[in-house]
C-alpha distance (Angstrom), angle and dihedral (degrees) to the residues before:
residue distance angle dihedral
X1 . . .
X2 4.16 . .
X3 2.98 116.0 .
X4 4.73 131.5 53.5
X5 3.11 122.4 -54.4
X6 3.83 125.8 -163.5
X7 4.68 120.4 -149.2
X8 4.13 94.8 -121.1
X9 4.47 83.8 177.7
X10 3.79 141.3 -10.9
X11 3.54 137.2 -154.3
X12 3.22 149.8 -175.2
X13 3.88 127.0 -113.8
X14 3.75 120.2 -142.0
X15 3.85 87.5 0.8
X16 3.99 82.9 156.4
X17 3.60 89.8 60.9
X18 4.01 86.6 54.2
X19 4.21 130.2 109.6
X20 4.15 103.5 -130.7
X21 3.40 83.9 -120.8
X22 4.12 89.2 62.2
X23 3.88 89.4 37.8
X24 3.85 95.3 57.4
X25 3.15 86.9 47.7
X26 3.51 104.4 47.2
X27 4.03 88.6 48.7
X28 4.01 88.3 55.0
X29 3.76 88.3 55.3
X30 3.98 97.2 35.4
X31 4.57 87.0 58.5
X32 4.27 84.3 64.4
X33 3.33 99.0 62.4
X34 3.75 90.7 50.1
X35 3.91 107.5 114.7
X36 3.79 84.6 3.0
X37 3.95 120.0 152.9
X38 3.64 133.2 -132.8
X39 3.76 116.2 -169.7
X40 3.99 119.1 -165.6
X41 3.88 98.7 -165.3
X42 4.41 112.2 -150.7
X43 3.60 73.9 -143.0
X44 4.21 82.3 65.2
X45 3.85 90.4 -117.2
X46 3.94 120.2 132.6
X47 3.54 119.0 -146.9
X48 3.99 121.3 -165.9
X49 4.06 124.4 -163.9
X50 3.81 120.8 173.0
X51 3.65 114.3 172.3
X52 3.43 106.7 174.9
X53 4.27 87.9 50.5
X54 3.54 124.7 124.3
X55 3.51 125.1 -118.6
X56 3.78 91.3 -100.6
X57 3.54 96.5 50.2
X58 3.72 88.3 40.2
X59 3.87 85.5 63.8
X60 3.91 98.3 33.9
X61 4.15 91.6 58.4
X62 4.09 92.3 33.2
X63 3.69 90.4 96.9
X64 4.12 93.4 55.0
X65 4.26 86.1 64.6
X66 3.71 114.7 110.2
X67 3.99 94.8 -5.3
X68 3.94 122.4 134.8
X69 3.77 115.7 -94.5
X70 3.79 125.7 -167.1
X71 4.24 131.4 -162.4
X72 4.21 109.8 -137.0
X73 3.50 107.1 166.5
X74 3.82 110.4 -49.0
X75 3.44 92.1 -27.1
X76 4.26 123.1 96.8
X77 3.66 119.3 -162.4
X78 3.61 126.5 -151.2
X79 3.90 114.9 -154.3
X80 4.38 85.3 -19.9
X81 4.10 92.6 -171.0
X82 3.87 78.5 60.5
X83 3.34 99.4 35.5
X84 4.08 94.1 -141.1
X85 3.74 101.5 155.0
X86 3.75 142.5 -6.5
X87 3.71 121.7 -164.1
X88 4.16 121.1 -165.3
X89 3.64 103.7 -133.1
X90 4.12 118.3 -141.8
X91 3.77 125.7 176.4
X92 3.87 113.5 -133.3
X93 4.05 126.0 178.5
X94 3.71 101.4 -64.0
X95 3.74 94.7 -22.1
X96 3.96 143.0 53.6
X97 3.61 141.2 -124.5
X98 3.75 125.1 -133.2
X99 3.52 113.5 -157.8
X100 3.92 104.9 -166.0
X101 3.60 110.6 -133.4
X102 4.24 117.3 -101.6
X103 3.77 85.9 -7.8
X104 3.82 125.4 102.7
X105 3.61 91.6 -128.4
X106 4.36 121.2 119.2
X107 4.05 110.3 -176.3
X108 3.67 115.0 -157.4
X109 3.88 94.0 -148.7
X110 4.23 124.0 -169.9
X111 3.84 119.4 -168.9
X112 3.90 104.8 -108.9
């Protein structure tokens, strides 16, 4: 899991199960983390960049940068004594998934 990681596509879970209102919503949010990148430090450091993020996102996800991260299981923790993000952890053909944790959001990830 060291190493960057760069969001190839993202879906959305359930999205049948969605209001429009939620769905619009959700595909606003799901274009940021297109071409994003998730960095799992050795040194145990996560580093996030999304480029294509709006400003609220941007500001939402700011507090993830440069916090510790930790693997148990198939679970990674961002910043765990704060309990800022959990992502579910699934092992694809040459690439992962990231499922983020009580979000509808799946990341297709490949190691950069």
């Amino acid at each position: 899991i060291y190493g960057t990681w760069i969001c190839k596509t993202v879906s959305l879970s359930q999205a049948e199960l969605m209001t429009p209102e939620e769905k619009a919503m959700g595909d606003k949010i799901k274009d940021s983390f297109m071409d994003g990148k998730f960095t799992f430090g050795a040194d145990g450091i996560f580093n996030i960049e999304l480029p294509k993020a709006s400003p609220e996102l941007l500001e939402m996800v700011k507090d993830l940068d440069k916090k510790i991260w930790q693997l148990k299981g198939n679970r990674i923790s961002i910043s765990p004594k704060e309990n800022l993000m959990h992502l579910d952890v699934m092992n694809g053909d040459g690439f992962l998934t990231f499922g983020i944790f009580e979000t509808p959001f799946v990341l297709r990830m490949e190691k950069m």
